[in-house]
C-alpha angles and dihedrals in degrees: 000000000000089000098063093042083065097061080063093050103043090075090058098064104232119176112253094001073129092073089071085069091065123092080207094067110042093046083062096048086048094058097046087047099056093041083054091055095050105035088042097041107018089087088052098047084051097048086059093047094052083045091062095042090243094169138161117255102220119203103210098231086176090269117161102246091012104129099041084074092064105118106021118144108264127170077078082146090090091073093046094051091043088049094052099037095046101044082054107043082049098046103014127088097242075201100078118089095225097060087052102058094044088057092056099047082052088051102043106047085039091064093055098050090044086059096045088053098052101045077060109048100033108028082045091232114142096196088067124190114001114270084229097064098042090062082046099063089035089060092049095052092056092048090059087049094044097048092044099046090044096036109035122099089215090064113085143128133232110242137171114250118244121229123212090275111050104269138108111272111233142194142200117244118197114202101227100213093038103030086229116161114218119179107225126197105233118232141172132199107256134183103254156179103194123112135177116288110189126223090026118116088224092041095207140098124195111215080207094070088070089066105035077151096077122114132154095351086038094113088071108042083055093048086042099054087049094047080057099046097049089045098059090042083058095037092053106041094044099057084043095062085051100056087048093056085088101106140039102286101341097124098021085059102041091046089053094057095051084056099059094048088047090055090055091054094045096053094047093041084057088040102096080196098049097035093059096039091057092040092244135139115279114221119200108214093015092105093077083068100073081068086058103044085045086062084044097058101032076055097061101032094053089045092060084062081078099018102058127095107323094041108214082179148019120215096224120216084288089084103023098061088041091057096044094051093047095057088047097062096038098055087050098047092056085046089238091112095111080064088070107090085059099038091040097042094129095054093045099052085051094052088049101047090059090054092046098045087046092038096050091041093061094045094051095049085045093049102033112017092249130072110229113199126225105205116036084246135339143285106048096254097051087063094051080056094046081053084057103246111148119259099238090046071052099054095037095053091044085055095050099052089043085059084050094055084039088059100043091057099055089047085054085076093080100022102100 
């Protein structure tokens, strides 16, 4: 929106109007914009909450501090969704295929929490929104995000063109003021499936390569194993971050980490300079994202002025699954979803805590007659506070390995 204001503006000669062209800046003004939503509105939103008695039913499950929590305001997600829409529609181009996409998958996802939480919270039901139709709308939303990346003509990746005999065609540039010679790799924007692999010396995998049987229908079998494979990324991390919404900040803060990371990507992997300079894929368009994933960030970091130890509000399925979903898609947008077990660690031992506890459970009670448990209670962070650590030293120790595994992706980028 801004942006377009600015094609009026540009005519009036105003100092510094020139700034709105710049990704730079409006990622800035995103951020500041989102922090001010929260941080300005988040009291109100939880004053009316308080007012209509919107409070979390705790089950006691025998957890130090957990009934002081009954009746805190929960459905804060609400914050979270309105400082992330709002920041975008006002600094980002709603042209660009990318943002698009991203609103939608807020949107989406928010909607389904929203509706969980509700159930909840007003039809008095605890069970919430049927498991079955979660993964529904989750499917669905990966089908939209599979068909556009895989359909649309806007999306479309930067590669080096191949020469007969295997090598990367070049050409010699002449600087036209300094007769410098420079030798340039050709390349051309090309419909793809390939996204970044780490550790690897070519850094990329083809989701193509899992069906080299394809022929004639082979168009589909390709757009169907990456339908798949980006349903199951936004499936997972989603619910994850789900799981890991069971303590004061824990997933508001993390997520906010893996944003941050994600955002770094993002900006190298639009910036023709930096992109070539670290040997990964150039995407054409991606930049705008970075205004997005600002809004993002600024979302999640002011919400944590309401959401830390002690917690004034929850943030409800309405903004976990939200979070977790955003940072799904994105990830696969920018073709660093494979990225996603090591950026996303926190997420992922908590996931699997949950399917061991519940796996080895089952085989114990089958074999023996009675289930025995691995971990005191899952998820994970629920058995640090059965061991008695306190949930903030929880919270702290979780961020700071999160920062760890932030650190280690980005270093992926030159680690072949």
């Amino acid at each position: 929106m801004i942006h377009l204001l600015y094609e009026w503006l540009k005519y009036l000669d105003i100092p510094g109007i020139g700034m709105i062209q710049y990704i730079s800046f409006r990622s800035a003004a995103a951020i500041i914009t989102s922090l001010f939503i929260t941080m300005g509105f988040g009291r109100k939103l939880i004053n009316f909450l308080h007012q209509k008695q919107i409070g979390e039913e705790v089950r006691d499950l025998g957890l130090e501090g957990q009934i002081q929590k009954k009746g805190t305001p929960t459905m804060g997600g609400l914050i979270i969704l309105a400082s992330i829409i709002i920041p975008t529609l006002l600094f980002a181009k709603l042209d660009n295929i990318y943002i698009l996409l991203m609103l939608i998958t807020t949107i989406w996802l928010g909607l389904i929490g929203f509706t969980d939480d509700y159930i909840k919270v007003f039809l008095k039901d605890k069970e919430g929104l049927a498991g079955k139709f979660k993964i529904l709308g989750q499917i669905s939303l990966g089908v939209i995000v599979a068909s556009t990346l895989y359909f649309s003509e806007d999306v479309v990746v930067r590669e080096r063109v191949l020469n007969e005999s295997g090598d990367f065609k070049k050409e010699i540039v002449i600087d036209v003021e300094s007769g410098l010679q420079d030798v340039q790799f050709i390349t051309k924007d090309v419909k793809s499936t390939r996204t970044t692999i780490p550790f690897f010396k070519n850094h990329e995998f083809d989701y193509a390569w899992l069906v080299p049987f394809a022929n004639q229908t082979g168009n589909f079998w390709r757009w169907l194993v990456y339908a798949l494979a980006i349903i199951l990324i936004i499936t997972a991390v989603s619910n994850a971050t789900n799981l890991t919404d069971g303590i004061d900040g824990l997933a508001t803060g993390t997520s906010a980490i893996s944003g941050v990371t994600l955002g770094i990507l993002a900006y190298v992997s639009g910036n023709i300079i930096y992109s070539d300079y670290l040997n990964i894929m150039y995407i054409p368009n991606i930049g705008e994202l970075t205004i997005f994933i600002a809004a993002f960030i600024g979302a999640t970091v002011g919400f944590l002025w309401y959401n830390s130890y002690p917690a004034q509000v929850f943030m409800g399925d309405t903004g976990s699954l939200a979070l977790g979903g955003i940072l799904a898609v994105f990830a696969v947008i920018i073709r660093k979803e494979i990225l996603i077990p090591l950026l996303c660690g926190i997420f992922l031992v908590e996931n699997l805590s949950v399917i061991i506890q519940v796996a080895y459970f089952k085989y114990t009670k089958r074999k023996y007659g009675e289930g025995h448990r691995v971990f005191l209670m899952s998820p994970i962070h629920h058995h640090y506070q059965k061991k008695g650590i306190p949930e903030a030293k929880i919270v702290t120790r979780f961020w700071i390995v999160g920062i760890i595994l932030a650190v280690l992706t980005i270093v992926t980028l030159k680690m072949r």
